[in-house]
N, C-alpha and C positions, 0 to 999 in steps of 0.2 A: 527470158523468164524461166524461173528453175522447174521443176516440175517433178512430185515425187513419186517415187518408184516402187512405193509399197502402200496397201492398205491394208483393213481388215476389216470385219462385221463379225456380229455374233447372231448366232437364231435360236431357241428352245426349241425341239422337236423330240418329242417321246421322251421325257425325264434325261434328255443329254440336252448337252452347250455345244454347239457346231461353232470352232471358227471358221471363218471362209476367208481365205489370203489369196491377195493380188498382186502380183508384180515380182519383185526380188526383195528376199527377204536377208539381207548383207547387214556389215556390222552399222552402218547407221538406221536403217531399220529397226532393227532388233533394241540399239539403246533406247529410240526415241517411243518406241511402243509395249516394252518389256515390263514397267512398272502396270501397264492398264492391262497386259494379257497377264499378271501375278495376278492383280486385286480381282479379276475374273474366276480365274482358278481355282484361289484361295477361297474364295467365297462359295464355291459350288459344290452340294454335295445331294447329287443327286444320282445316275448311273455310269454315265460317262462321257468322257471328254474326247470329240472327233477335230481333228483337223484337216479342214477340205483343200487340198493343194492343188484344185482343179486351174487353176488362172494364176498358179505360182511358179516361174519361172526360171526362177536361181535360187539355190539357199547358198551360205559360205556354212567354213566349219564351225566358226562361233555359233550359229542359229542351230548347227547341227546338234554342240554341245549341249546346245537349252533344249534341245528334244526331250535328248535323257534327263537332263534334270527333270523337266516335267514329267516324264515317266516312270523315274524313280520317287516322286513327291506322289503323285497322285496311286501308282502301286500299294505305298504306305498309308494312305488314305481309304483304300479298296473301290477306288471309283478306275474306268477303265478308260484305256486311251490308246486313240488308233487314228489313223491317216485312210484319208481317202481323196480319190480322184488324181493320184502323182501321175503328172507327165513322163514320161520319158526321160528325159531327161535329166531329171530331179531324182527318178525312182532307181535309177544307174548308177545318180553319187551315192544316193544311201543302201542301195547293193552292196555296192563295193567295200564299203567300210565295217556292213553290216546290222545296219541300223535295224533294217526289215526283219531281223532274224531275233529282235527284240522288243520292237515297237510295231504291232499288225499292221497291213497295209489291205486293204478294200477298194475296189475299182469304184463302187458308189458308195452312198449311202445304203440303197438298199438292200444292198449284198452283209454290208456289215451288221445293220437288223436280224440278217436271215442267216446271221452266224452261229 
């Protein structure tokens, strides 16, 4: 039985949209969920947009790419967008490249309220 390797959920909390991602977020993830995390985005226009990578395990480079676009689209919007909860692991690939040094990164939620 196949079994897949990625989810997600959304929450409202304080005038932001929390994603919460599970699992690995690789290029069949990404196509099969990219059009529902757009019409979310696109539609929100409230303070900002968090993505919680607490229970995220892998991302590839395509998922990295759709960072920046989301943080490039939603900049131009002036709603704010930031990561929280990266593993180790995760938080090492987007070190290295740089991500972190463009798109904030918060150990929680509450860290990133009390930014």
């Amino acid at each position: 039985m196949f079994k897949l390797n990625f989810n997600f959920k959304t929450k409202n909390k304080d005038n932001n949209l929390i994603f919460i991602f599970d699992g690995e977020l690789d290029k069949y993830a990404l196509s099969k969920h990219k059009f529902e995390i757009n019409e979310l985005i696109n539609n929100f226009n409230k303070d900002a947009i968090i993505f919680d990578f607490e229970k995220l395990v892998y991302i590839n480079s395509e998922s990295i790419g759709y960072l920046i676009q989301i943080n490039d689209f939603l900049k131009e919007k002036g709603i704010k967008f930031a990561l929280v909860g990266v593993r180790k692991n995760v938080k090492d690939i987007l070190n290295a490249i740089g991500i972190l040094e463009v798109i904030p990164s918060f150990n929680n939620y509450l860290e990133f309220i009390n930014s």
